[in-house]
N, CA, C and O of each residue as an XYZ file, in Angstrom:
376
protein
N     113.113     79.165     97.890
C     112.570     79.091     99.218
C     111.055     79.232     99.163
O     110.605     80.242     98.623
N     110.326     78.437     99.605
C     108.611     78.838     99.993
C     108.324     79.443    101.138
O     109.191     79.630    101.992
N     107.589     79.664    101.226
C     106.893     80.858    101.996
C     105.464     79.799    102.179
O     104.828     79.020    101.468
N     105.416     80.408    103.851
C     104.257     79.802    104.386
C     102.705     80.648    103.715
O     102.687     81.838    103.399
N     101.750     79.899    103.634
C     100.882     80.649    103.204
C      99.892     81.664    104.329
O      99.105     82.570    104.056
N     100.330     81.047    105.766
C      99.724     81.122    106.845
C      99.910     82.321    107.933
O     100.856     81.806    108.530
N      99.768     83.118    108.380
C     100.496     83.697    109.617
C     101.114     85.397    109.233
O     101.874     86.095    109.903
N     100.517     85.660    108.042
C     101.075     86.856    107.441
C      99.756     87.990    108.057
O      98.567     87.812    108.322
N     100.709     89.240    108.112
C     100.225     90.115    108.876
C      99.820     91.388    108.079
O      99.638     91.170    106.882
N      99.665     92.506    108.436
C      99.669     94.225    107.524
C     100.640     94.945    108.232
O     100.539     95.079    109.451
N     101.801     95.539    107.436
C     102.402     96.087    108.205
C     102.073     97.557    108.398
O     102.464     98.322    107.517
N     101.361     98.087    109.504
C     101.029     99.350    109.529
C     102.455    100.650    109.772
O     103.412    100.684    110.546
N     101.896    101.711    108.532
C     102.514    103.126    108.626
C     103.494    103.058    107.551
O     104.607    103.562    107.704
N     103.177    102.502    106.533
C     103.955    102.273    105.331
C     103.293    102.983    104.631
O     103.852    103.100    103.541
N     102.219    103.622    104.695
C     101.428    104.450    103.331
C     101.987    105.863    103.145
O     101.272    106.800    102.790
N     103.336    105.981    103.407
C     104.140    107.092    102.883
C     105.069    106.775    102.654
O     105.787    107.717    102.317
N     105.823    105.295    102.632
C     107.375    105.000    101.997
C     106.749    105.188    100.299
O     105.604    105.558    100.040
N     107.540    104.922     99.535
C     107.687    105.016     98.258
C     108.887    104.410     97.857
O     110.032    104.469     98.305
N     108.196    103.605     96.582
C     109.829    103.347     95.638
C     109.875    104.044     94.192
O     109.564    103.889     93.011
N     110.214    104.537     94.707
C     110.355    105.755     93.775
C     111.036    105.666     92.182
O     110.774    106.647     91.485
N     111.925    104.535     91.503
C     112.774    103.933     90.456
C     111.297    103.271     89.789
O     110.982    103.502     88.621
N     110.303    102.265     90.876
C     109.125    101.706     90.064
C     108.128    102.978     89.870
O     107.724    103.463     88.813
N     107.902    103.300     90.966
C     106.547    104.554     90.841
C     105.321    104.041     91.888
O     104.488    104.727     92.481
N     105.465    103.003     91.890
C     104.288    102.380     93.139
C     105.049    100.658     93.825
O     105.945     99.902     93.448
N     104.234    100.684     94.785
C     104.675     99.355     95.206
C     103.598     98.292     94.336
O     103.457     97.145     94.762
N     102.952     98.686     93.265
C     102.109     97.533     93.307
C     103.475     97.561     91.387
O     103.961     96.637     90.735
N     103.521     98.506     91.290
C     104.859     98.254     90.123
C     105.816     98.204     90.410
O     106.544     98.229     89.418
N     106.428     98.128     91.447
C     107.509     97.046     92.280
C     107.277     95.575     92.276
O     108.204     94.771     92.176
N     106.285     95.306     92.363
C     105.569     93.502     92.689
C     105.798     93.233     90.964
O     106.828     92.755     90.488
N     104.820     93.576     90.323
C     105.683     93.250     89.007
C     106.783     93.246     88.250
O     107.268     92.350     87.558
N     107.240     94.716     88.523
C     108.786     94.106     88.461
C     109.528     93.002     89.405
O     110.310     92.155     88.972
N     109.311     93.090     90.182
C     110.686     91.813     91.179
C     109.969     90.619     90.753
O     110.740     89.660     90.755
N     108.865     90.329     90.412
C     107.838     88.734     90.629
C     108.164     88.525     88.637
O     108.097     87.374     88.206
N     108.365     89.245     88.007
C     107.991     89.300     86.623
C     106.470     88.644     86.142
O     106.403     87.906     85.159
N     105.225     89.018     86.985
C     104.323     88.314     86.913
C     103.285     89.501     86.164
O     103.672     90.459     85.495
N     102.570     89.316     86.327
C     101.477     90.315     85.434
C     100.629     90.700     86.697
O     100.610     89.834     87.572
N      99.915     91.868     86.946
C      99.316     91.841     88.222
C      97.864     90.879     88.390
O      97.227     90.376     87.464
N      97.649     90.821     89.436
C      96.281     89.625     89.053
C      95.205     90.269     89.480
O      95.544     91.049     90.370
N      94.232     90.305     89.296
C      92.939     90.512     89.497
C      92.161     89.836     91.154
O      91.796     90.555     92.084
N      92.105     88.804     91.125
C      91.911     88.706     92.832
C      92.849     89.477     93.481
O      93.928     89.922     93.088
N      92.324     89.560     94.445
C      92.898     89.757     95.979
C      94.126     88.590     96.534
O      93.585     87.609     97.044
N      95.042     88.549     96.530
C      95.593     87.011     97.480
C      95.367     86.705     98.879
O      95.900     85.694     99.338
N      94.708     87.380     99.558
C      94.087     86.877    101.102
C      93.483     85.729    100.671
O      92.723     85.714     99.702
N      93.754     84.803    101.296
C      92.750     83.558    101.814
C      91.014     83.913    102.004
O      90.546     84.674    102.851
N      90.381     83.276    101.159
C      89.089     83.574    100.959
C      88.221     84.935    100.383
O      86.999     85.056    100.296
N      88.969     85.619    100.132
C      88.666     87.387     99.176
C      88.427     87.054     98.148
O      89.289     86.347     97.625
N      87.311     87.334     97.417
C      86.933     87.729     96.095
C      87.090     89.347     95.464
O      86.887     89.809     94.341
N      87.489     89.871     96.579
C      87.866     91.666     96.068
C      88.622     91.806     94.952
O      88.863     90.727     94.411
N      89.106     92.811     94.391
C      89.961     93.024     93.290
C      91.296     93.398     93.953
O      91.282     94.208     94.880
N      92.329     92.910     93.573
C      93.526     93.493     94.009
C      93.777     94.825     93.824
O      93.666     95.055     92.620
N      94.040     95.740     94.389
C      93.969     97.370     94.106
C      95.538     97.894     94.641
O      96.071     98.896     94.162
N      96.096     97.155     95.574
C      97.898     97.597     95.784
C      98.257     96.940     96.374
O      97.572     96.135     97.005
N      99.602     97.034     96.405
C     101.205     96.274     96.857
C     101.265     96.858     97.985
O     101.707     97.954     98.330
N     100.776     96.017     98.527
C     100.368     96.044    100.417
C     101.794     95.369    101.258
O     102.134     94.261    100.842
N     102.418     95.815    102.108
C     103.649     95.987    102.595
C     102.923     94.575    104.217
O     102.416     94.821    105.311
N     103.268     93.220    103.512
C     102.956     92.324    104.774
C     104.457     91.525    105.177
O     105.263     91.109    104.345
N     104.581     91.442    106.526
C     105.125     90.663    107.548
C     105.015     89.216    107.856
O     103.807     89.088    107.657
N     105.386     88.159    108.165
C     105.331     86.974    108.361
C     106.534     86.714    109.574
O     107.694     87.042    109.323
N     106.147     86.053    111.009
C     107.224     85.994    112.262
C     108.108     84.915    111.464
O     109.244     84.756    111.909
N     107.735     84.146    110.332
C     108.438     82.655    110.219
C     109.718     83.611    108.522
O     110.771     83.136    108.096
N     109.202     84.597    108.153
C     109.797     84.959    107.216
C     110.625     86.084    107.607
O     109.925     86.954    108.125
N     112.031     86.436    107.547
C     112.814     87.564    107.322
C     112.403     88.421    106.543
O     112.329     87.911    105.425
N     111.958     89.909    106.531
C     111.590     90.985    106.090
C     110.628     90.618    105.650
O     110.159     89.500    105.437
N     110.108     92.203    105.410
C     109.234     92.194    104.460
C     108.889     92.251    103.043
O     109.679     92.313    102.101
N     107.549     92.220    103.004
C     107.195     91.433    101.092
C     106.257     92.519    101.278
O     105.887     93.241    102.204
N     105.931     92.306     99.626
C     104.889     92.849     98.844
C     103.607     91.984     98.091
O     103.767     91.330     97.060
N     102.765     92.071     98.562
C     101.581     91.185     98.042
C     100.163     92.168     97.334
O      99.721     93.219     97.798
N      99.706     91.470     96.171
C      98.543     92.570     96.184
C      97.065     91.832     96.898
O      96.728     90.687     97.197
N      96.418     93.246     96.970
C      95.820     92.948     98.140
C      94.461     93.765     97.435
O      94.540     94.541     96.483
N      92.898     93.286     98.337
C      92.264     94.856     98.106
C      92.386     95.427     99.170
O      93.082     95.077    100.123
N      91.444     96.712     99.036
C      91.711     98.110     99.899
C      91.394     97.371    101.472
O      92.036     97.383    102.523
N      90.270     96.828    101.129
C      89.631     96.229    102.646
C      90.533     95.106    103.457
O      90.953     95.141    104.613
N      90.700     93.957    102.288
C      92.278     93.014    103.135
C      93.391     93.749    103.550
O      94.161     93.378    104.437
N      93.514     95.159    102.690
C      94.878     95.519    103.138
C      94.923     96.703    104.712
O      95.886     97.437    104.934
N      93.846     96.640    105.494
C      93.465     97.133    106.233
C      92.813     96.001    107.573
O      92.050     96.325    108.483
N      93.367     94.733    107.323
C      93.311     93.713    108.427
C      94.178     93.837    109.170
O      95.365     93.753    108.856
N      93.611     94.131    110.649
C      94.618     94.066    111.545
C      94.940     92.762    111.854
O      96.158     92.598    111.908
N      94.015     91.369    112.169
C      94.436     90.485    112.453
C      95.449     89.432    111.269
O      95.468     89.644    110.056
N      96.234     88.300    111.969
C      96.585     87.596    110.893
C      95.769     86.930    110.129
O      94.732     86.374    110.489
N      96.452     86.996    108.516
C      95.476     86.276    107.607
C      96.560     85.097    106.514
O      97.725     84.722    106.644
N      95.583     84.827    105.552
C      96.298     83.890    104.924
C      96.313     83.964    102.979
O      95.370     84.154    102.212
N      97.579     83.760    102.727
C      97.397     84.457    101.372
C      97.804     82.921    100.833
O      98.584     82.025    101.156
N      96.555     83.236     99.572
C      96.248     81.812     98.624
C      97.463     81.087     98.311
O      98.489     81.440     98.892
N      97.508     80.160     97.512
C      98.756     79.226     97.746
C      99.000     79.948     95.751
O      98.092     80.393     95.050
N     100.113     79.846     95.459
C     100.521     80.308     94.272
C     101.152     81.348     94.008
O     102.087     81.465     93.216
N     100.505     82.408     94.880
C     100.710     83.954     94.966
C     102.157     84.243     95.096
O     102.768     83.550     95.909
N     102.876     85.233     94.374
C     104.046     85.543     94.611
C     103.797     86.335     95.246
O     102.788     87.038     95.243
N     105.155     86.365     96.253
C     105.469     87.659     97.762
C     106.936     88.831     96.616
O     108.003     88.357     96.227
N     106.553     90.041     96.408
C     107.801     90.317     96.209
C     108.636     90.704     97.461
O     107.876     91.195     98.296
N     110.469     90.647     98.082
C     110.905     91.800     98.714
C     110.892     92.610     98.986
O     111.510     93.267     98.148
N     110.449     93.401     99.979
C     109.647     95.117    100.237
C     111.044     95.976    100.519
O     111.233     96.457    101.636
N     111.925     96.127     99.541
C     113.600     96.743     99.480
C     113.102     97.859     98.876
O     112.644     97.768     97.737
N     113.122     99.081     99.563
C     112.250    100.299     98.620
C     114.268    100.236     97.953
O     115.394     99.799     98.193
N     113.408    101.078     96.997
C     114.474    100.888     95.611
C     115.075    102.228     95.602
O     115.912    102.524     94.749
């Protein structure tokens, strides 16, 4: 299934869930994606460093995902847009 790149949100009041089996959500994203973590940011137009597994929403997608993000994208209230390539993991605390 793809995923729109468009229309994704921050889901606020998640900075106290935990998955506790990985140890962080940004080692959740690597485990479920089997990807290596990346160094950008995946917001649409960010050059920041990715710094965590930021808990985002999409109205066109069922639940939520895990994307890395930096500190500052992951603190957008409005909708934004994450680069085309980027894996979303499932946000299923474990």
């Amino acid at each position: 299934m793809s995923l729109p790149n468009n229309g994704w949100k921050n889901k606020s009041g998640t900075a106290k869930r935990s998955c506790s089996p990985c140890g962080s959500w940004k080692d959740h994203w690597v485990s479920k994606t089997k990807q290596s973590w990346p160094t950008p940011c995946s917001a649409g137009g960010c050059v920041g460093t990715a710094s965590v597994g930021a808990h985002v929403f999409n109205s066109n997608v069922t639940g939520e995902r895990i994307v890395p993000l930096c500190y500052s994208c992951n603190g957008i209230d409005s909708e934004f847009s994450i680069k085309g390539g980027v894996h979303l993991a499932h946000a299923v605390e474990c």
